[in-house]
Phi, psi and omega in degrees: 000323171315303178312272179342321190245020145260333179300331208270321173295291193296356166246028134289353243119131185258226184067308150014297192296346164262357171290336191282315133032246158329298202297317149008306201287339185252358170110161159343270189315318158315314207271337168276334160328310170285299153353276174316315193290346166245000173229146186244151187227113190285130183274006198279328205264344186305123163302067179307174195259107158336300192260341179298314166300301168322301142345278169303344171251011161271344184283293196312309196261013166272000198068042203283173190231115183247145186232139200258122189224117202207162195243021167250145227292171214256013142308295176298302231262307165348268195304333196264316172289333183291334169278354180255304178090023182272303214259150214280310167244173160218149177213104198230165178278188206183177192299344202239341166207148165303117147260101180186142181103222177275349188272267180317342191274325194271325175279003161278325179291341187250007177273309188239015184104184174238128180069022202246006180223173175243155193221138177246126186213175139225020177234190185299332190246052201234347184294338190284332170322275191290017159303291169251047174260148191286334191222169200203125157260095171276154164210127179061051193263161130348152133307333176278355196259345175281005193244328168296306196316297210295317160322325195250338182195159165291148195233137182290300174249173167215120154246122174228096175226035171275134165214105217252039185283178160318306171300355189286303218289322179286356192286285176353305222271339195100025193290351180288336159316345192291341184287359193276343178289005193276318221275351169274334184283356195294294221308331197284325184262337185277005171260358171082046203227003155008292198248024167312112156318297209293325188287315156264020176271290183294333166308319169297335197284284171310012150288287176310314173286348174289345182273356171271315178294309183297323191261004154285274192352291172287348157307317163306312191290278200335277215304337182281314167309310181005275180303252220315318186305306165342309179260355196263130190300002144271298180330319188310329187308326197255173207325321182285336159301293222265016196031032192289309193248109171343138171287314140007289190272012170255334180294309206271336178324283215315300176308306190283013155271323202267321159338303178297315184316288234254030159282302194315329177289343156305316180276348178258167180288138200315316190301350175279301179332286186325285211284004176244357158297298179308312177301317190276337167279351159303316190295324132346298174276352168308323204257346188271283203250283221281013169254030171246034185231126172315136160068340194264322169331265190320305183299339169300303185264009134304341202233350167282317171304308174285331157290006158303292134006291205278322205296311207295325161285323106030271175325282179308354167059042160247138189285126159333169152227111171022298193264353165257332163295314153291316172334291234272322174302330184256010180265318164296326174300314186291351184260335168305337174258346162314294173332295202306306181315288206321275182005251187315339179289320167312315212271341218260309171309324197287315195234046198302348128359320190216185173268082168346139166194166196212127142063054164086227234337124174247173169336282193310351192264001193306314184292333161295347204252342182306315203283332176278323186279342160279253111084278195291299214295333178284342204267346155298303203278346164299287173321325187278342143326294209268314191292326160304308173309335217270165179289343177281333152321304183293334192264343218249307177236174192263312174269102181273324181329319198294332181298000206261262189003330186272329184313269185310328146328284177299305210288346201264313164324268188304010181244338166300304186300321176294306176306301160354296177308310176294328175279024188056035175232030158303160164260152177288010177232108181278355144325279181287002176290313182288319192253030177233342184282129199270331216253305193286336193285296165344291169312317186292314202285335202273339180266357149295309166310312195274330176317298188289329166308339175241040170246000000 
């Protein structure tokens, strides 16, 4: 709850952050006080533990006296009991004390005795508790903290429904985004220089670190969302939403991901370093402010697909080319706006009723954002026109002819995802839409083909 409700502070404001600070300074119990008294939680939207809950309320009508005992300020645990309608007492923290620890450990033992309760918790320092508790529930503990517990006292249940494999933590981080980072190898294949070691040693490098940066990032955006993902009918799935992955163990991600990118940023030329500072702070201020501002969003993340671009040249200490930077700018603004339609338009189905609206965006703007997003996507196939022609085309390939074959190719690709779009049967990320569609995989594969056919 803490955690939740400082991301809850900083997305009124990251400015925010120097009162957390300051506040810092007056102690714990202050510092959640000043918090509560400015962020609201919806408590209805919290993931509760499903069978732990149940429990307690075989416990509640057998006449057990259940009491909600918590080191989260007595605002937060009030509103989570008064919605739940389970517990007998709440004993929480307040302006002037922390209940957590030895603190909490001393008003149970004189409210209710030594050995005189029974305690339900999961963490390491809830061990000072179950000392002098007659009995110990865990739920979602350690092995080491369930082998202490146990030591100290009996333990009545164990709830374990955690699931903490690999695959909770890469669903987290996103890893199927990492393919939008394939888009650093462009610069490599289009001077044709692929199969360079070195060159593609560094191209590899720089891949991973933008996919360790790019999934701080969204870890960051998850925890700043937490309430909408919440309400949003995918979204809810993921791990930090749906309470599969502790909040905690995403808070700690975020640093030890964006570290390691940039240990990786050691081995590159500096000039990588430059264009991947600039990506995380766009991806930032993204995640902060433009992605509630209409039109300043999509261009944003049109302008992010390309610097990817600019990071893979970079890596190779090769100058960008022009004609792949506009390519990549009017092709990503149509798939962003692409992003943007589905969205709304799921929601306008979800909610035929009222006036639908998403990130800035309402009803009334769909035809607009249809009409702009064809509109940038024919105007990529234009620059990739104009780009057959050019003298780096002629030095570049032996058949250049053969590449006017991708003109028809694209108009017919962006004019498939849009139609697509319009009937609602798009995924809202139109990325991964291309790499689950057998027809864009094709298309990719026949636009490889004819690429190498005119080399």
């Amino acid at each position: 709850m803490l955690i939740e409700s400082v991301f809850g502070l900083l997305r009124q404001t990251p400015l925010n952050l120097f009162l957390l600070v300051f506040w810092l300074f007056g102690g714990k119990a202050h510092f959640k006080q000043q918090i509560a008294e400015r962020v609201e939680v919806d408590m209805t939207l919290l993931p509760f533990n499903g069978p732990l809950l149940e429990f307690l309320h075989e416990q509640k009508a057998q006449g057990r006296h259940l009491i909600l005992a918590t080191a989260s300020n007595i605002k937060y645990a009030s509103q989570v009991a008064d919605h739940l309608e389970l517990f007998d007492r709440v004993m929480a923290s307040d302006a002037e004390t922390n209940l957590s620890g030895r603190t909490k450990c001393r008003q149970l033992v004189d409210a209710y005795g030594n050995k005189g309760f029974d305690y339900v918790a999961n963490a390491g320092i809830d061990l000072k508790i179950w000392a002098h508790a007659r009995r110990a529930i865990l739920v979602d503990t350690s092995p080491g903290v369930r082998r202490k517990a146990g030591n100290m006292t009996e333990v009545e249940r164990v709830f374990d429904d955690r699931n903490s494999g690999l695959a909770l933590y890469l669903k987290a981080i996103r890893l199927h985004q990492w393919l939008k980072n394939l888009l650093i190898l462009v610069p490599l294949g289009m001077a044709h220089q692929i199969l360079q070691p070195q060159l593609l040693l560094q191209a590899t490098l720089a891949f991973f670190a933008f996919g360790l940066c790019a999934s701080s990032v969204y870890l960051l955006n998850d925890l700043l969302d937490l309430p909408a993902d919440r309400q949003h009918r995918t979204k809810r799935y993921r791990p930090l939403a749906a309470g599969t992955l502790p909040i905690m163990h995403g808070l700690l991600m975020i640093p030890t991901l964006l570290i390691l990118a940039f240990a990786i940023t050691l081995c590159l030329p500096i000039e990588f370093l430059g264009v991947m500072l600039l990506y995380y702070g766009v991806t930032l201020a993204y995640s902060l402010y433009l992605k509630q501002s209409p039109l300043t969003d999509v261009l944003t993340l049109a302008g992010l697909y390309t610097l990817r671009i600019m990071a893979g040249a970079a890596a190779v200490s090769t100058a960008p080319s022009h004609w792949i930077l506009a390519f990549s700018m009017f092709l990503f603004f149509s798939l962003a706006l692409l992003k943007r339609y589905s969205e709304l338009l799921g929601l306008v189905k979800e909610q035929p009723w009222g006036n639908a609206a998403t990130r800035g965006y309402r009803t009334v703007d769909l035809e607009g954002l249809a009409q702009s997003g064809i509109a940038s996507g024919y105007l990529s196939v234009l620059v990739l026109a104009l780009y057959i022609n050019s003298d780096q085309v002629r030095a570049l390939y032996t058949h250049p002819e053969f590449i006017w074959l991708l003109c028809p190719l694209l108009l017919y690709w962006i004019g498939r995802v849009w139609f697509l779009a319009r009937r609602n049967e798009m995924h809202e990320d139109p990325v991964i839409f291309a790499t689950q569609d057998k027809r864009s995989l094709l298309i990719a594969s026949i636009g490889i083909l004819i690429l190498w056919v005119a080399t």
